[in-house]
C-alpha positions in Angstrom: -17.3 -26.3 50.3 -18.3 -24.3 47.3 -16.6 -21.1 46.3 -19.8 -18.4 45.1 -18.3 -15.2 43.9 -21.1 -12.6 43.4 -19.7 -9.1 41.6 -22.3 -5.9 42.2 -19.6 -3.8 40.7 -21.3 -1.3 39.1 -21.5 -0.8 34.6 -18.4 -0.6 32.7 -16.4 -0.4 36.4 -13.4 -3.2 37.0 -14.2 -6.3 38.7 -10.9 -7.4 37.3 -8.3 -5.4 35.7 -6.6 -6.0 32.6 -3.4 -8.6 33.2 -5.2 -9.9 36.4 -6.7 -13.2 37.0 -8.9 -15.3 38.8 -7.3 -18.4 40.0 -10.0 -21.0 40.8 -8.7 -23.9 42.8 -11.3 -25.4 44.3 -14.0 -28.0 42.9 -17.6 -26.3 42.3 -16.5 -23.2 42.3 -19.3 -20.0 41.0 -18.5 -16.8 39.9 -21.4 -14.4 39.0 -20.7 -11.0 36.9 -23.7 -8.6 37.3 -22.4 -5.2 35.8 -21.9 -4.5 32.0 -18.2 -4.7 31.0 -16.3 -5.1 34.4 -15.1 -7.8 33.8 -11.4 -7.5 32.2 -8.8 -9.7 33.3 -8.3 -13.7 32.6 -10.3 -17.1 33.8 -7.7 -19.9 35.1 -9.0 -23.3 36.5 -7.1 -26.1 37.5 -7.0 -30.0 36.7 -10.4 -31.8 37.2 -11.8 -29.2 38.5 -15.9 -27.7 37.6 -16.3 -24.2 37.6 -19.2 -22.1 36.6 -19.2 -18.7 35.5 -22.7 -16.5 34.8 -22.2 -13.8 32.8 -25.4 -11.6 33.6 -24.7 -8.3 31.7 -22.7 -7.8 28.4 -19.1 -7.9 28.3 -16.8 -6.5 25.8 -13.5 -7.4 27.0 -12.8 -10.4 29.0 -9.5 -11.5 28.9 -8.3 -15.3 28.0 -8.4 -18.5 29.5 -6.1 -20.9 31.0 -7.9 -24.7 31.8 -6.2 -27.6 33.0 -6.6 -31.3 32.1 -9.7 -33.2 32.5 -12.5 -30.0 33.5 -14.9 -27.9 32.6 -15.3 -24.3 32.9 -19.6 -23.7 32.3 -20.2 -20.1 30.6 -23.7 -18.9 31.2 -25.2 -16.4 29.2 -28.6 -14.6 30.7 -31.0 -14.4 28.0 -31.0 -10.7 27.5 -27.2 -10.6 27.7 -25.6 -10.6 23.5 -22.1 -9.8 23.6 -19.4 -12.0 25.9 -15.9 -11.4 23.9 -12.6 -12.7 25.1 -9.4 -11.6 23.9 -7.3 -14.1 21.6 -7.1 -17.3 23.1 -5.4 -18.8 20.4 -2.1 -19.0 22.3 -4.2 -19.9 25.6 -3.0 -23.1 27.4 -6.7 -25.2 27.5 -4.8 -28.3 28.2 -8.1 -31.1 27.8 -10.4 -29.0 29.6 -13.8 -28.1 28.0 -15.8 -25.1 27.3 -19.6 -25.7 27.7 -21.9 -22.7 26.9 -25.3 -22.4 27.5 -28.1 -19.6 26.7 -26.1 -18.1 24.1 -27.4 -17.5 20.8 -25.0 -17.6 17.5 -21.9 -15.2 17.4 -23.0 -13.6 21.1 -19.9 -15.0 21.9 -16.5 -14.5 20.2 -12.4 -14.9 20.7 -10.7 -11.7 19.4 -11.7 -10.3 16.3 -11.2 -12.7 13.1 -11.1 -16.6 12.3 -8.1 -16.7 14.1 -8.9 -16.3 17.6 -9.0 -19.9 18.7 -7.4 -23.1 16.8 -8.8 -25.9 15.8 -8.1 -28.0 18.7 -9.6 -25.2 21.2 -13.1 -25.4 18.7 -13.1 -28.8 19.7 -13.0 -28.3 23.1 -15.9 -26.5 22.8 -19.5 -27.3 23.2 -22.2 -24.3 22.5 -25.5 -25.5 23.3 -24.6 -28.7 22.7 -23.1 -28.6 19.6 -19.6 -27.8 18.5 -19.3 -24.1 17.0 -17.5 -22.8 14.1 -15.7 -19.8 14.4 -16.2 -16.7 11.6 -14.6 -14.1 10.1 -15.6 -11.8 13.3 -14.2 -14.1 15.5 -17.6 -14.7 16.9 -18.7 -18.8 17.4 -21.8 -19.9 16.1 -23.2 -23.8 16.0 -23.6 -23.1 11.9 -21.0 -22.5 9.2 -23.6 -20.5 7.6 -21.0 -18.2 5.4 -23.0 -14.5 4.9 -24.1 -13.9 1.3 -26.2 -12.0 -1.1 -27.4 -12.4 -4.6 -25.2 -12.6 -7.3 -26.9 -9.8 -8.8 -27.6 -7.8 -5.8 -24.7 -5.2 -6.4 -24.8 -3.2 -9.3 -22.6 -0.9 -11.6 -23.1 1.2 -14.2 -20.4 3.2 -16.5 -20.2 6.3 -18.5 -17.4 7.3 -20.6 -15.6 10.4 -20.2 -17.1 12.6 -23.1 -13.8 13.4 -24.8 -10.0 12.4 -25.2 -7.8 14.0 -22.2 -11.0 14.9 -20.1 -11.9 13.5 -16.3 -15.5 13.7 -16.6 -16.4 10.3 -16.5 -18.7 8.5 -14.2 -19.6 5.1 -11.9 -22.6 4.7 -10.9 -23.6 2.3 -7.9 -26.9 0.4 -7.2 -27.9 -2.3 -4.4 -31.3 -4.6 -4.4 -31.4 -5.1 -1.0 -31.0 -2.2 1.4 -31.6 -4.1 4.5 -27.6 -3.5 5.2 -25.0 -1.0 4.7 -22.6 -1.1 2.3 -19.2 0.6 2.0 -17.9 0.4 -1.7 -14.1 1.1 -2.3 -13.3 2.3 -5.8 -9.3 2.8 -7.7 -8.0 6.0 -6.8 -10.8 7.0 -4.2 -9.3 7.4 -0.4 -12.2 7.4 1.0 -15.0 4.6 0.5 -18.9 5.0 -0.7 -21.5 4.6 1.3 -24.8 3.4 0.8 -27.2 3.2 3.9 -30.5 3.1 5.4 -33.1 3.6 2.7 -30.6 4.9 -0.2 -30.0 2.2 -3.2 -27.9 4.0 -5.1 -24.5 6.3 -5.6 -22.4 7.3 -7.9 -18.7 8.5 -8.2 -17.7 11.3 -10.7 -14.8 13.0 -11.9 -13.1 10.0 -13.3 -10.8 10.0 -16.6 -9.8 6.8 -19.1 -8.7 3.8 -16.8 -9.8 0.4 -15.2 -11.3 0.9 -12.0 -11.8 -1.9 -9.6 -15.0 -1.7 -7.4 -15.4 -3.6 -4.5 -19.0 -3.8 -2.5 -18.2 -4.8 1.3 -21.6 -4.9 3.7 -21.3 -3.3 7.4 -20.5 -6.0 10.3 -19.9 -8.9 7.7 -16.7 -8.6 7.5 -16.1 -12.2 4.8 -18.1 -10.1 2.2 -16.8 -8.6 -0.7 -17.9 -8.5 -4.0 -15.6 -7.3 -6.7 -16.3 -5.5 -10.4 -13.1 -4.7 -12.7 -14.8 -1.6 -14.9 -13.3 0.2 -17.8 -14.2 4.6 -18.3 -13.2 4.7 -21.5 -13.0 8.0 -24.1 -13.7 9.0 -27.7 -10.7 7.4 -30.4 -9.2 10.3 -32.3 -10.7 10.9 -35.3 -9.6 9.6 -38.1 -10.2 9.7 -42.0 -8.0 7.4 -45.1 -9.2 9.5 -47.8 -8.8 7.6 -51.8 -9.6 9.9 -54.8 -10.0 8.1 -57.9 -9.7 11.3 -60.6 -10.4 9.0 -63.6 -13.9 8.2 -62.1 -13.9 11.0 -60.3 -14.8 9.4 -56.9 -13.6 9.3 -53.3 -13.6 7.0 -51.1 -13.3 7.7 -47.2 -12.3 5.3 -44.3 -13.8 6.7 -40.8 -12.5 6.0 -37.7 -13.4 7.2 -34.4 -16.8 7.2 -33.9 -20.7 5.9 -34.6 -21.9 8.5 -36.8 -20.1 11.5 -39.0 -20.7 14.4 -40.4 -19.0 14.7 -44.0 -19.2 18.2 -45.6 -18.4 18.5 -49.1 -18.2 21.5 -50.8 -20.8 22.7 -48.2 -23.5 20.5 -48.6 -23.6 18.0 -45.3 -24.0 14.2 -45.4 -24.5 12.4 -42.2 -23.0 9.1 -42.1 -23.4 5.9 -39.8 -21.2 3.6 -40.4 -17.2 3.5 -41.3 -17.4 4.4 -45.0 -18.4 6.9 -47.2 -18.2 7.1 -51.3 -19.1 10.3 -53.3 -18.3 11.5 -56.5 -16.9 14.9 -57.1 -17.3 17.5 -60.0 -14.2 18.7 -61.5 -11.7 21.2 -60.0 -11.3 22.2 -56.6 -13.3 20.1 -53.7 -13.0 20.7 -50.4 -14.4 17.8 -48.2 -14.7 18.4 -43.9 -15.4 14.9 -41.5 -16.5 15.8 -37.9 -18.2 14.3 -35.3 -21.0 15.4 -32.8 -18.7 15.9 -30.5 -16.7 19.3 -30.6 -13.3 17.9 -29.3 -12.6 16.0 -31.7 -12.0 18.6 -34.1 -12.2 18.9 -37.8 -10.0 16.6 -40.5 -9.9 18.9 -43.9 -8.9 17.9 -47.2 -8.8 19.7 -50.8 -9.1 17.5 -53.6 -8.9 18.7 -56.8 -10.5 16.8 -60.0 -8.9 17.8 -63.2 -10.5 17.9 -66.6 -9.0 15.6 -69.2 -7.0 17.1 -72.0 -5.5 15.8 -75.3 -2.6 17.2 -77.4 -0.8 16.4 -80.9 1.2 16.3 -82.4 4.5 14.6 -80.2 6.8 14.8 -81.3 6.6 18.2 -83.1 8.1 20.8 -84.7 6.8 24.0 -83.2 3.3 23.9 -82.9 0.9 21.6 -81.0 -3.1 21.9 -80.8 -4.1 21.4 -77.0 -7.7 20.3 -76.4 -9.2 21.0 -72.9 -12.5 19.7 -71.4 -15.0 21.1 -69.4 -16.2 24.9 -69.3 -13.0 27.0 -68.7 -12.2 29.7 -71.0 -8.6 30.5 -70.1 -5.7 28.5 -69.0 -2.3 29.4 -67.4 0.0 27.7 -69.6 4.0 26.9 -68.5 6.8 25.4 -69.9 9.7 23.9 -68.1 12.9 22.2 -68.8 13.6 18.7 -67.8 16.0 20.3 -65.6 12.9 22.7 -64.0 13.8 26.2 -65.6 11.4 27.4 -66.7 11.0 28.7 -70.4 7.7 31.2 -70.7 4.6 31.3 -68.8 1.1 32.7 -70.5 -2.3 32.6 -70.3 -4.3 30.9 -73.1 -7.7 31.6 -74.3 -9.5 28.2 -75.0 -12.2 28.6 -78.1 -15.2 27.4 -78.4 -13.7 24.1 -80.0 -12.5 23.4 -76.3 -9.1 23.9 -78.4 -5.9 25.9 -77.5 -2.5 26.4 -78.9 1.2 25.4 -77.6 4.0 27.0 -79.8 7.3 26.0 -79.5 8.9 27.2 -82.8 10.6 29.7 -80.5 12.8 27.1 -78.7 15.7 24.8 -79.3 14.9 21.2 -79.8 14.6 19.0 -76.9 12.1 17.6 -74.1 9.9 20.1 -72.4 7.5 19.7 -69.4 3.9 21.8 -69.9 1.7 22.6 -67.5 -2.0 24.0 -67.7 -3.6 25.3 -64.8 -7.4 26.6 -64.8 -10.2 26.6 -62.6 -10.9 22.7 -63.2 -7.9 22.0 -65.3 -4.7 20.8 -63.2 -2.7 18.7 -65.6 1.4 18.4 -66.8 2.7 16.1 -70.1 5.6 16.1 -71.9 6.4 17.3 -75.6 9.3 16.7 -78.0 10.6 19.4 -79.5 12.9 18.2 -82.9 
């Protein structure tokens, strides 16, 4: 006699609970489910025995199944039915029983919910339209190891820097070729992931400071996908300037660091410089030389440089008086004597003729070593006289 079990029970109602089973025992035996997701509970057949059951109507939680040695359990899909999932069967006892499945298409039918959800030695138990299935990431059992994919290229990203030191205003952007799925994209430091869907290509996350982010493209319902990107916001370098004078050629020399492109001001008049170098000569006395960038925060380095004129002076040793020669234009000097020690002995301005020629007299003061300065508008210069 054969066993035909017909269930009428109506959409996502309970033919058979969670927990509960159906026990078949006898050869032949039919079960047909005609209402969406009722049924709930487990599947157990005994040795040698064929049993038949017609799934008519999507189901979305069918429980697992027990098989004994030697039969066959036959799961029918109708053809507008694409969903049949069981639970985990991967502890299941199938004994040498075997699975055949007809009119289901490729991952209509799946064992909990990843790669896991039936072993190896269940697979092979298993015939899906006459072929043995594979088992994917989804759990789902398809008759091709087909592995989901996209272009190498197909995921994009784009980085701008953060526009100064300490600021947060960097920014990712985020592009895909194909928008034929959805996409979630997780990025460092972001709780919640970005989406791109339905007609959108592109997105963009702002707001970020200096750091590596990593960047990770996933695609909706393909759950083996992921496509990674390590990206680096970055930020200006400090500014920075070596500056070499040369006062016998009267020259500097300046080592920038920090950016492309400078702007060096000196004595007002701007230069704008690509590159890491820039050389100049300077006129004599005071020079005052500003580097900057185009951007604001990174403020201002400011030097004064000061070129003196040469001077001469005889004789040395002497014994009072000694003819001081200054170049240039000036026609005054401040004019100091020290000890060795750093007292100081008179201070006095000097007129410098025409000749470019002043006076030092020292007939006034014991006999000994003295330190003379002369300071002027271009004139910064100290030397050493003997006084016998």
């Amino acid at each position: 006699m054969i066993i035909l079990i017909t269930s009428n029970v109506s959409d996502d109602g309970t033919l058979l609970a969670s927990g509960n089973q159906i026990d078949v025992q006898g050869a032949g035996a039919k079960i047909n489910v005609n209402g969406a997701n009722t049924l709930k509970g487990n599947i157990k057949t005994a040795d040698s025995l064929t049993t038949t059951l017609t799934i008519n109507k999507n189901q979305s939680a069918i429980g697992i199944i027990t098989m004994g040695n030697v039969g066959t359990l036959n799961l029918v899909l109708a053809e507008d039915v694409t969903s049949a999932a069981f639970a985990d069967n991967s502890s299941a006892d199938w004994g040498t029983g075997s699975l055949v499945i007809t009119g289901a298409a490729d991952n209509e039918v799946s064992f909990g919910t990843d790669a896991n959800g039936l072993t190896n030695a269940q697979l092979a138990l298993i015939s899906l339209n006459g072929s043995t299935p594979f088992i994917n990431a989804l759990g789902q059992i398809s008759t091709s190891n087909t592995v989901f994919n996209l272009p190498v290229n197909n995921n994009k990203v784009s980085v701008t820097s953060a526009s100064c030191i300490g600021t947060s205003d960097g920014s990712i952007g985020l592009s895909v070729e194909d928008n034929a799925y959805d996409y979630s994209i997780t990025v460092t430091g972001k709780d919640d992931p970005i989406v791109i869907s339905g007609e959108n290509k592109t997105s963009s996350v702002t707001g970020l400071a200096k750091g590596t982010y990593s960047v990770c493209f996933k695609v909706t319902g393909q759950a083996e996908y992921e496509q990674c990107f390590e990206v680096v916001i970055g930020e200006p370098k400090a500014l920075s300037a070596f500056i070499d004078v040369d006062n016998d050629k009267r020259t500097t020399n300046i080592q920038l660091g920090g950016s492309k492109s400078y702007n060096v001001d000196v004595n007002g008049e701007r230069f704008k410089v690509s590159g890491d170098k820039f050389n100049t000569t300077l006129p004599t006395g005071l020079s005052i030389i500003k580097i900057s960038t185009d951007l604001d925060c990174q403020g201002i380095i400011e030097r004064e440089i000061f070129i003196s004129e040469d001077i001469f002076y005889y004789p040395n040793p002497t014994k009072g008086e000694v003819d001081v020669f200054v170049n240039g234009e000036d026609r005054g000097v401040k004019m100091s004597v020290f000890t060795t020690k750093g007292d100081l002995v008179f201070t006095r301005d000097q007129e410098i003729l025409d000749s470019r020629k002043t006076e030092l007299d020292l007939t006034g003061v014991p006999a000994g070593t003295y330190l003379v300065t002369l300071e002027g508008t271009t004139v910064r210069k100290t030397f050493k006289i003997v006084k016998r």
